[in-house]
Each structure stands twice: as structure tokens, then as C-alpha cells.
N, C-alpha and C positions, 0 to 999 in steps of 0.2 A: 538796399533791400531791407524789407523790417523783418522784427526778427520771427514775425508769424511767418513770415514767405522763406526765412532761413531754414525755419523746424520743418515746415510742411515739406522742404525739398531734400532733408535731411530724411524722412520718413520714407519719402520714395528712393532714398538711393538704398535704407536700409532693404525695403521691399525689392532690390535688383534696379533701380531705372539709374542707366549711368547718363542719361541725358541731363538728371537734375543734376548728378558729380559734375558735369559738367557747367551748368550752371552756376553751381557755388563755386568751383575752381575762379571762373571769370569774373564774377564780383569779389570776393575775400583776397586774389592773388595780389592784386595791388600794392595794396594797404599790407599786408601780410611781406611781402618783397621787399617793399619800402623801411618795415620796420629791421628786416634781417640786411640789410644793406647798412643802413644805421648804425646797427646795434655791433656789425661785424667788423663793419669798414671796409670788405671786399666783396666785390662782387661775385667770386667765384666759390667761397664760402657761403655765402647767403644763395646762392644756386644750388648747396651740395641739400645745405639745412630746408631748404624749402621744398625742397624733395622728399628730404626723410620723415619732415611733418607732416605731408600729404599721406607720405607712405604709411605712417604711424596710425594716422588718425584715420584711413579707412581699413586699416588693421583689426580698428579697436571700435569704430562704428557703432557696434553693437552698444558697445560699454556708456556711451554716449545719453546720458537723459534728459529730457528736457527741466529746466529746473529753474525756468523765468530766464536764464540768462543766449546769448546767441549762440550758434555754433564756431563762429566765427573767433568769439571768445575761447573757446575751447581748444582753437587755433592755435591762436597766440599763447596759450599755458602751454603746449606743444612744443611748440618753438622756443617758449623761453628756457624751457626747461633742457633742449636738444643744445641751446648754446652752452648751455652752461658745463652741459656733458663734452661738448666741443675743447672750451675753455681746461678742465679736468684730465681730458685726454692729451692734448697736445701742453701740458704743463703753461698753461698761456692763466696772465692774468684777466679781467674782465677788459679787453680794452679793447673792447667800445662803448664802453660807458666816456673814456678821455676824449674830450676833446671833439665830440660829437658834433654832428650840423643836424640842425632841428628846421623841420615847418614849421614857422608860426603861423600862428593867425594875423591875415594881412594885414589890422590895425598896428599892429606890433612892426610885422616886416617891414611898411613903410618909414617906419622911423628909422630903421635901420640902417645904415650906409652903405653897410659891407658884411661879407662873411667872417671876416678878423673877429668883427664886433660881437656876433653872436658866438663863436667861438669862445671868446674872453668871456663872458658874460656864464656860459653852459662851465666853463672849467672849474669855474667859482660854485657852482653847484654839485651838489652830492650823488652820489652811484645813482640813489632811491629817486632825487627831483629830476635828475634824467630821464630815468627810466619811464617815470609817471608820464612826463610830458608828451616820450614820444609814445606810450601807449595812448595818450589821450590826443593826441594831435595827428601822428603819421598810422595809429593804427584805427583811429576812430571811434575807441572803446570809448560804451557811458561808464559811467561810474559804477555800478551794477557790477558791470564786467571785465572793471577794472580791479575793483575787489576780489573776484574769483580770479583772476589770472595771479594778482599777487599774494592771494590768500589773508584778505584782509577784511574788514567791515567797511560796508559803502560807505559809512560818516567816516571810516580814516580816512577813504580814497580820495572824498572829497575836500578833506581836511590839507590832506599834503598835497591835493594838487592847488589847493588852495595858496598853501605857503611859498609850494614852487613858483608859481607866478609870481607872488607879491616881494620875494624872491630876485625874480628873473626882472622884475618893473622897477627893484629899487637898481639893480645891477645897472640898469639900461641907462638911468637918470644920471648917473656917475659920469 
């Protein structure tokens, strides 16, 4: 979905049409699921939190503006931010940053043998090259929207997903 088809169905849920909630539910949940599964390591957690982002974000709907970026994005700052609350609550460190299993991109997958391998490879990487990756890979964010989720400037987003790879491609060569 682009993101003019995001906003435009965003406007009509604001105007009452839960047909379009509905619509963005079934494209964003995926991607949105996949990263709270990731990010939690359980699935019954990333069921609670993908809940309470739903619930959060048509809470706050209104609050919502368009501002070049998706709403899908606005998602994922929900979520990232609800884990974190997660994390805070239950006195738990970030772990699922450790030891994370990542989508790559199939050029990459193929080379790969096993999931040990990507494992070893992600562990050696930092909370932040994590993070980026799977915003940019299992959540689907551009760079745009990867800078609003992490509150950052699009040349850093690009910058450190930059290094994450090149990163992740010397790891891999070893």
C-alpha cells in the first residue's frame, strides 16, 4: 500500500469508516507482528503489544497528521515505544535485541547455511544495528520512516543502516 492510499484511508477512519480500519489492520498487521515477535521473542507478548498499539493508535487517531511520512510508521513508534514500556514494567532487559533471527534479503539468505549462522553474525551487532535492520527489513520502513520511528535524521537512518550491513557482510565473509 503507498502511503497516499495509507493517509487517504486513514482520513476516512478519522471521518467514522471502520471499513478503511479495517483495511489498514490487514496490510500493516503483518509486518507490524513480525516485528513484535522479533523484537519480543514470544509470541504471546507480541499478541498482548499488538493489541495495545492498535488500541493506542485509534485512541489517539486524531493526534495523527500527515507529515510526508506513513501511518504505518506511526505504528511501529507505538509499538516500539509499548515494548519498551513492557521491558520497564516487568523489570526485564531489552531481550530481544539478543540473539535475534532476522529476514534478510534473499541475496544474503542464500549464502547462508543455517540459522546458528545468522544468529552469530546478529550477536556481534549492537542493540541500535538490530534494531535498524529489522525496522528496515521485517517492518518495511524507508528511511523517512525509519528516522521518525527512531527519532533521528534520514541521512543518519541511512547512514547506520548503511554500516549495519556492511557490518552484517564483513561478519558473514568470516
Amino acid at each position: 500500500m503507498t502511503i497516499n492510499e495509507e493517509l487517504a484511508l486513514v482520513r476516512s477512519v478519522k471521518n467514522g469508516d471502520k471499513d478503511s480500519l479495517s483495511l489498514l489492520w490487514e496490510d500493516i498487521n503483518p509486518k507490524l507482528y513480525g516485528y513484535l515477535v522479533n523484537v519480543l521473542r514470544d509470541k504471546n507478548n507480541a499478541d498482548d503489544i499488538l493489541q495495545e498499539t492498535w488500541m493506542r493508535a485509534i485512541e489517539n487517531i486524531e493526534k495523527f497528521r500527515d507529515r510526508g511520512v506513513r501511518f504505518s510508521a506511526w505504528l511501529f513508534a507505538i509499538a516500539r515505544n509499548e515494548c519498551k514500556q513492557y521491558w520497564r514494567k516487568n523489570n526485564k532487559l531489552n531481550v530481544g535485541l539478543d540473539g535475534m533471527e532476522l529476514d534478510v534479503p534473499v541475496k544474503v539468505a542464500e549464502m547462508l547455511e543455517n540459522n546458528v549462522l545468522v544468529d552469530e553474525i546478529l550477536k556481534n551487532l549492537s542493540a541500535d544495528e538490530q534494531e535498524i535492520l529489522r525496522l528496515r527489513f521485517i517492518g518495511q520502513l524507508d528511511f523517512k520512516e525509519i528516522a521518525k520511528v527512531l527519532e533521528i535524521s534520514i541521512i543518519s537512518s541511512r547512514v547506520r543502516l548503511h554500516r549495519a550491513l556492511k557490518k552484517a557482510r564483513t561478519l558473514i565473509k568470516l
